[in-house]
N, C-alpha and C positions, 0 to 999 in steps of 0.2 A: 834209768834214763838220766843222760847230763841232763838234761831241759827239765826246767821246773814245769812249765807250761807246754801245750799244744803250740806251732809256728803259727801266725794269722793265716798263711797259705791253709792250715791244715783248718784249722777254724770254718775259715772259710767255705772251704770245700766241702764240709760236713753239713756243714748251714745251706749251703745253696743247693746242694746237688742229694742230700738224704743218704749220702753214702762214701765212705773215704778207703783209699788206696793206697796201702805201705807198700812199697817194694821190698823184698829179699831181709823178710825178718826171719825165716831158716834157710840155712846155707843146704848146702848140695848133701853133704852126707845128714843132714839130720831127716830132710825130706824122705832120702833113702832108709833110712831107718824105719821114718813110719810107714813107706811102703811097702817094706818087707815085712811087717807085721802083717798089714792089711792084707797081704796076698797068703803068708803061714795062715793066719784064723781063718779066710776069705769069708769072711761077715759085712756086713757093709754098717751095722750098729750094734750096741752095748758094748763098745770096747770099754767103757771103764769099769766093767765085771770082769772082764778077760781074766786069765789067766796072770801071775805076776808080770812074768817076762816080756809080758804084751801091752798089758794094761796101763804102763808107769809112763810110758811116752804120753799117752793120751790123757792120762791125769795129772802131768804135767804141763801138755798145752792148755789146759785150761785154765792156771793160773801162771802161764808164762809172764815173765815180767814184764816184757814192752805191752801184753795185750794188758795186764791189769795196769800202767799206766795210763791207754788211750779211758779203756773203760771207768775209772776212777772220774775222768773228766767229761766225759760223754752221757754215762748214764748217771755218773754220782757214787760215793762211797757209798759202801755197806749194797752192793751190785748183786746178783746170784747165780746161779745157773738154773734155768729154768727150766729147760727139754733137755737130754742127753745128747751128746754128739753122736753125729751119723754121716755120712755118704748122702751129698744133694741127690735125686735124679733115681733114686733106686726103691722108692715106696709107693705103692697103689695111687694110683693120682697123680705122680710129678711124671714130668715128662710130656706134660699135654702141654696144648693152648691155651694156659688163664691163667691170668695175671691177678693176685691179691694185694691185699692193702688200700692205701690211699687214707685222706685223714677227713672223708665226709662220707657217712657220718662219723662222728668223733669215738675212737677208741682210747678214752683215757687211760686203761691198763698198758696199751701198745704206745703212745704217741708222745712228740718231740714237743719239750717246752723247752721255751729261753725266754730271761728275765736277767737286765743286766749283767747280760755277758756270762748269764750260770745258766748250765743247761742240765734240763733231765729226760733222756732220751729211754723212755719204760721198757720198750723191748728194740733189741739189737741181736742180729745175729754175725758171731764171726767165724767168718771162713777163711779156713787155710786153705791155701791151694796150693795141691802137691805133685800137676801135672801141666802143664804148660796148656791155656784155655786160646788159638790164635784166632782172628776174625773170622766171622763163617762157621765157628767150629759147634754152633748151639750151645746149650745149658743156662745156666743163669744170664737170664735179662733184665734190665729196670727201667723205670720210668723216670729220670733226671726231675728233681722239685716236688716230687709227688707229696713228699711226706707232710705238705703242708699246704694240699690243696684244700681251697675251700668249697669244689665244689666238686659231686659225687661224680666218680669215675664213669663214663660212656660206658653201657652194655657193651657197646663193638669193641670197644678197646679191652676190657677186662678178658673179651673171650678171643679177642685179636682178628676177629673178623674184619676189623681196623685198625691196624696201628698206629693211625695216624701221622704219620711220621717221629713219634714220642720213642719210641721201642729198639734201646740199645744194649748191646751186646758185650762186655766188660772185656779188654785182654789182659789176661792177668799171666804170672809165669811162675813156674814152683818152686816156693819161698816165698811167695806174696803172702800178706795179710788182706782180705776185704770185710771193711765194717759195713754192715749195710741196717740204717732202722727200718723195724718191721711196720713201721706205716710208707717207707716207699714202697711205690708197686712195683710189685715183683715177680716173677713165676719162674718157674725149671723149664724151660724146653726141648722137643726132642734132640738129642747129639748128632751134631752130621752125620758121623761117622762110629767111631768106638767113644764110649762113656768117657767123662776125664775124672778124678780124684778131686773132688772141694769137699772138706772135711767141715762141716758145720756144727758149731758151737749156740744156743741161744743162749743170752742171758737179759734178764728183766731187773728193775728197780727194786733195792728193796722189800718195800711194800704191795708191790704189783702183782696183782692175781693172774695167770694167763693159764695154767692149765696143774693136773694134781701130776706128782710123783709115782711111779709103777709099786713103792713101799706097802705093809699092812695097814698101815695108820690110815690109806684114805679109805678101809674098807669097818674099820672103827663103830661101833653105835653110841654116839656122843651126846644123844638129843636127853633131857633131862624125863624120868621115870613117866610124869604125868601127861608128854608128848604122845604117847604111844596111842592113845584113845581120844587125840586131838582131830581136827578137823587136818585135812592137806594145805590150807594157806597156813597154818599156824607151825608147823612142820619146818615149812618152804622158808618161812622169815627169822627161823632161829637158825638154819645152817649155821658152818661151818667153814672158810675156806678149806681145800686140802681134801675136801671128803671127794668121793664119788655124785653124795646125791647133792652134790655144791659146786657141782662145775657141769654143764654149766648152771651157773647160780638161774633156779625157778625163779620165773616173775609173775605176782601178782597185777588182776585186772580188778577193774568193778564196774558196774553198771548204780552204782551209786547208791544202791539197797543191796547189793550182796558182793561179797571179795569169791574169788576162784584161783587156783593153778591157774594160767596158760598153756596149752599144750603146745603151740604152737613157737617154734626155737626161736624167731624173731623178735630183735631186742622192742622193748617198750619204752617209747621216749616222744612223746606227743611234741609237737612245735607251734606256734602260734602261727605259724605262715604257711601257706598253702602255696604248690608253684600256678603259675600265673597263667593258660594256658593261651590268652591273647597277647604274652607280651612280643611275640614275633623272634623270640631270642636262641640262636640255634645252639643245641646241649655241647655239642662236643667243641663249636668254637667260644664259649663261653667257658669250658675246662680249659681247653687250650690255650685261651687269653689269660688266666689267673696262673695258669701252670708256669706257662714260658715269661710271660710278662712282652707278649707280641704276638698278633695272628696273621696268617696268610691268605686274604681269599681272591680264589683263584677265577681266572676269567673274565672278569668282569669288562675289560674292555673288546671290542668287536675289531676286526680285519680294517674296516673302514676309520674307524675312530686313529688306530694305532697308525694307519698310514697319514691321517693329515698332523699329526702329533712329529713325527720321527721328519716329517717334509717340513715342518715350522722349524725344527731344530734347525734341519741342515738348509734352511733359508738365513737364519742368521749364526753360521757359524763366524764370523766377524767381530761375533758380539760375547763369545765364550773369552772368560776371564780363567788365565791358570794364578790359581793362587798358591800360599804355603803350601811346602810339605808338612803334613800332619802326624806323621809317624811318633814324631814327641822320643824320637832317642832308641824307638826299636829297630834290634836286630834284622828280626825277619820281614818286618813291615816297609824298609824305605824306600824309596822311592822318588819320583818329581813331584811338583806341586799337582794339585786338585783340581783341574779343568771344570769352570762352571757355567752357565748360561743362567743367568737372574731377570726379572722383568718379565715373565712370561706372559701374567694377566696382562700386563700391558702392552703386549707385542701391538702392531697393527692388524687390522682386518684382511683378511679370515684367517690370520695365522694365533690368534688370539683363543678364536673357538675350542680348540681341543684343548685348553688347559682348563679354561674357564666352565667347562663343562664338571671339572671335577670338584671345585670346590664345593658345592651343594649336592652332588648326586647322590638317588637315592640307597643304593650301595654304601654309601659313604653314614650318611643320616642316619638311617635307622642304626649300623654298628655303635656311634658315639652317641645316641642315645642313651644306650644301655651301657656301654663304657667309661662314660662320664657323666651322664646328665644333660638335658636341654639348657641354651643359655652359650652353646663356647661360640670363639670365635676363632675367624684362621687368618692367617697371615699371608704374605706375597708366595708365587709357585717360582721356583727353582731348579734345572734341572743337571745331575749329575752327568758331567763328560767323558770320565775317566777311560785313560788310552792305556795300551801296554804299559807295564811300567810303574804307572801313577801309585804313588804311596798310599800305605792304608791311613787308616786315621786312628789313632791314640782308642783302645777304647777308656770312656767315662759314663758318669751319673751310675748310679745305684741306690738302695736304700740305705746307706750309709758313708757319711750320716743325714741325718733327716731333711727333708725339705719338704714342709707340707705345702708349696705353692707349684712342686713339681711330682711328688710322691702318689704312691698306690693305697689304697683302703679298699678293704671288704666288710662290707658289714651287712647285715638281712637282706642275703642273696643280691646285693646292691655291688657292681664296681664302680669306685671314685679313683678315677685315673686323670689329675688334673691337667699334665699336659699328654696329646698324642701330637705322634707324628704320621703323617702316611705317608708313604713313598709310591709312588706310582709308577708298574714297571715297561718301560719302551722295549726293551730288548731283554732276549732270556739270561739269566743267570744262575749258570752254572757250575755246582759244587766244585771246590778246590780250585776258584780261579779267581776269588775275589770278588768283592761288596758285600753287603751286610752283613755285619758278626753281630753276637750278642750272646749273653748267658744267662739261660734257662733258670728263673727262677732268683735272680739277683734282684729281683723289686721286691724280695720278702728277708734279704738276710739282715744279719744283723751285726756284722763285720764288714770291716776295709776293706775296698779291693787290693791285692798282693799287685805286686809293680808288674809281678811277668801274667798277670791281666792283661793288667793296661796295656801292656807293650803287646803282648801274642806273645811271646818270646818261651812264656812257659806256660801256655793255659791251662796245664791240669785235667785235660779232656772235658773240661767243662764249656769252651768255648764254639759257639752254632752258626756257620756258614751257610742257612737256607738256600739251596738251590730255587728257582724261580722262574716261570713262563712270563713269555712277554703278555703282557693285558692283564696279569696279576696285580693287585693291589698290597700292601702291606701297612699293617697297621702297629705300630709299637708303642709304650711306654717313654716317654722322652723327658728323663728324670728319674724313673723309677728304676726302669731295667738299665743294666751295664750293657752298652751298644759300644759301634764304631763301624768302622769297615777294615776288613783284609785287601791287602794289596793287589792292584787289578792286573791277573796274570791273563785276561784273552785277547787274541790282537784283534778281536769288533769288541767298539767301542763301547762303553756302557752308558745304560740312559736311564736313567732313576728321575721321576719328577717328584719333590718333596714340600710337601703342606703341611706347616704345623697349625694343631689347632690347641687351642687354651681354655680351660673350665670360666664359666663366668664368675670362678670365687675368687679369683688371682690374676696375676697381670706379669705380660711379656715381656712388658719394657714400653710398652706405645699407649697414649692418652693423655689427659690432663694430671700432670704431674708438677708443673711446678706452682708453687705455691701461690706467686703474684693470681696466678693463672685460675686456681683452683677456690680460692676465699677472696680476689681482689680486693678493696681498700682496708680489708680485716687486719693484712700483714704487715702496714704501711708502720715503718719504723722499728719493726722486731728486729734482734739481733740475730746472730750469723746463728744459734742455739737456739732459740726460738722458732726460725724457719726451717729446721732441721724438723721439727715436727708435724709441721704444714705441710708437707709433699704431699702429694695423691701418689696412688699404690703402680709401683712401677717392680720391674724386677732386678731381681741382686741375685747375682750370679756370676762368677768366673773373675773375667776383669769390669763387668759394669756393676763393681758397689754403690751402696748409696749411704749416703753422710751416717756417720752413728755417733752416738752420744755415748762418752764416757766421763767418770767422775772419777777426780784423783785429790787427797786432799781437800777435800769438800767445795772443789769447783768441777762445776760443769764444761765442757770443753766436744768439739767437735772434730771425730776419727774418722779416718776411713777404711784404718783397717780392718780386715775380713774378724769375727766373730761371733761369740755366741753370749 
């Protein structure tokens, strides 16, 4: 490869989405080549026993030089191969409905770490694909972000009784490369129609135990002489990796007076925490929300609510303000300025009612409970206008770089999501026609977002256009997840009412903030540095910085520009 490095695009992609998409890393005849093998032997695995003339294509992809450059930086030097390559879709069991993976509970031998920008991604599977896969055509599906959920995958979704709306379809064409880690969720699905060719590769870390070799060596007797006439725990804890009777590795139990085998395959790994079964917290929108970094719930407003709501708007259409265009320089997003109506809570009576009903509902409540904490507060209701036409908006925020006064945390089954926003929806919205984007899984990466993010211009298939019923609610990440909106392509008008609300550990920008204000006669005569330290906690963000202190020379002095 010219590139020393992975592009941030590709970075990115990997980090957010648990899985990355090379276009046309084999040309037209080499594809051909290997499927004229595949059709001569018509095996669907052990090609790297084949025969000479057969075998060398396939023991050459596997240490092709562009895949052993991604893998080098993905999983780490000193990488292996771990299963043999095979034919997705053609083994007892694929082909159904169940999706594997996920990373709760934690499989350290399978799963994605990163620390300062190094990663070691334990298992990875790469597929070649050597037949062109088009929407609709079945086979391989994934879960966008999965590989670094924290929290266990839904029964329904694992066996697809639900998809959720999470469950996409990859198009790939042949000559693609797909890296995909083996803690996204993942499964083979039935083929619409005729099977297609993805030629699968696993390869694990180094050190990563995931399953033994077909070789003699795992059928070996390695256990040292005086094992023989040993009890079964004693056996069970000198294995082996690599054996037979070491994968999977026995786990020892005790009742505190005597150790045992386990018979039973389930891993052992006790927790201090028990789930909680009064906390009101429903499982799959609580995956949902750490997955995507925003949930949808649906319904929540009645026929009657939504008519005096949409009759206040167009009571003061007078009063709708078009502002900037947002687009920030993209392509596909431009458009006119941003049609807004502000001031809602404060409308007059009874056109006030329907907005003001929603800042405390308990729809509303009990979700930011358990999404951030009791304690937040929310700000004034707002509500989107946007006509044909109207430009999308730039998207911004993500996990990087950091902003613990807007960012996501997970910690003992706890989300700390400082700021949200909810939008609240007047009128349906409609996939591919504009308002809300956002990318799955951007409140956990640990890279830049790529410009043709921000723009839409190039999203990588990574960016989510939720379609939406009118009396839906939406709840999002406002800081953590990369949001914005797409360009509003339907000629009725859209109507989003939008409430941000804020954790009680951080602040928006509104309170007692200046100093005079916040310690009175304490600051009476302090220098312009001095009162730099006095402020009460306001927000710093975009263009509202606040004073910062810098030392040059060994004076103290008062900046504003942005840093860290």
């Amino acid at each position: 490869m010219d590139r020393e490095e992975m592009s941030n695009e590709e970075n990115y992609a990997f980090d957010v989405a648990g899985y990355l998409h090379i276009p046309g890393v084999l040309n037209k005849q080499e594809v051909n080549r290997i499927n004229d093998a595949l059709t001569t032997v018509g095996e669907t695995e052990g090609m790297l026993g084949w025969a000479k003339q057969n075998r060398e294509l396939f023991r050459n992809l596997m240490v092709h030089p562009q895949l052993v450059w991604y893998l080098n930086q993905l999983i780490g030097h000193g990488f292996r191969l771990d299963q043999a390559p095979r034919l997705l879709g053609n083994r007892e069991g694929e082909g159904c409905s169940v999706l594997t993976g996920g990373d709760e509970p934690r499989d350290p031998s399978r799963a994605y770490y990163i620390q300062k920008n190094r990663r070691s991604c334990q298992g990875l599977k790469a597929i070649w694909v050597l037949e062109d896969v088009e929407e609709g055509d079945g086979g391989l599906h994934v879960v966008q972000a999965s590989h670094k959920s924290n929290v266990e995958t839904p029964v329904d979704l694992a066996t697809l009784q639900d998809d959720m709306g999470l469950v996409k379809q990859p198009v790939l064409k042949a000559g693609d490369l797909f890296l995909l880690a083996e803690t996204t969720l993942q499964g083979v699905l039935p083929w619409a129609n005729n099977s297609k060719r993805l030629l699968s590769y696993w390869y694990a870390g180094r050190a990563a135990i995931q399953s033994n070799g077909p070789g003699p060596g795992a059928d070996e007797d390695y256990l040292p002489e005086w094992t023989k006439d040993a009890p079964p725990e004693h056996r069970a804890i000198l294995n082996r990796p690599g054996h037979t009777d070491a994968n999977p590795q026995p786990m020892l139990n005790t009742d505190g007076k005597k150790t045992w085998v386990e018979k039973s395959p389930e891993r052992i790994h006790p927790s201090i925490y028990v789930r909680d079964p009064n906390s009101a917290i429903d499982d799959k929108e609580f995956y949902s929300w750490d997955l995507n970094g925003y949930l949808i719930v649906p319904g929540v407003m009645d026929v009657d609510w939504l008519t005096k709501a949409n009759a206040a708007v167009d009571e003061f259409q007078d009063r709708v303000v078009v502002g900037s265009e947002l687009a920030r320089g993209s392509k596909t997003q431009a458009g006119t300025g941003r049609p807004l109506l502000s001031g809602l809570l404060d409308l007059p009576d009874p056109y006030n009612e329907p907005f003001r009903k929603m800042i405390a509902h308990p729809a509303v409540v009990a979700r930011l409970n358990w999404m951030k904490g009791g304690g937040y507060r929310a700000d004034g209701a707002t509500v989107f206008c946007a006509v044909e036409g109207t430009s999308g908006h730039a998207l911004h925020d993500g996990n990087e770089p950091m902003s613990p006064s807007r960012g996501y945390y997970f910690k003992n089954g706890r989300s700390y999501a400082e700021t949200i926003t909810i939008t609240w929806q007047l009128r349906d919205v409609e996939a591919g026609l504009g308002g809300f984007a956002a990318v799955p899984g951007s409140h956990k990466t640990q890279y830049a977002m790529p410009p043709g993010i921000r723009t839409c211009d190039d999203t990588m298939g990574l960016v989510v256009q939720p379609a939406m019923k009118a009396g839906d609610v939406l709840f999002f990440m406002d800081g953590g997840c990369t949001h914005g909106a797409l360009a509003w392509k339907n000629p009725i008008e859209r109507r989003g009412v939008l409430i941000k609300y804020q954790s009680r550990n951080s602040n928006w920008g509104k309170g007692v903030i200046d100093p005079q204000e916040r310690w009175g006669n304490v600051v009476e005569g302090m220098t312009e540095e001095q009162l730099t330290v006095m402020r009460g906690p306001e927000r710093d963000a975009r263009d509202r910085t606040v004073p910062r202190l810098d030392v040059r020379d060994g004076q103290v002095s008062v900046s504003l520009d942005i840093g860290h």
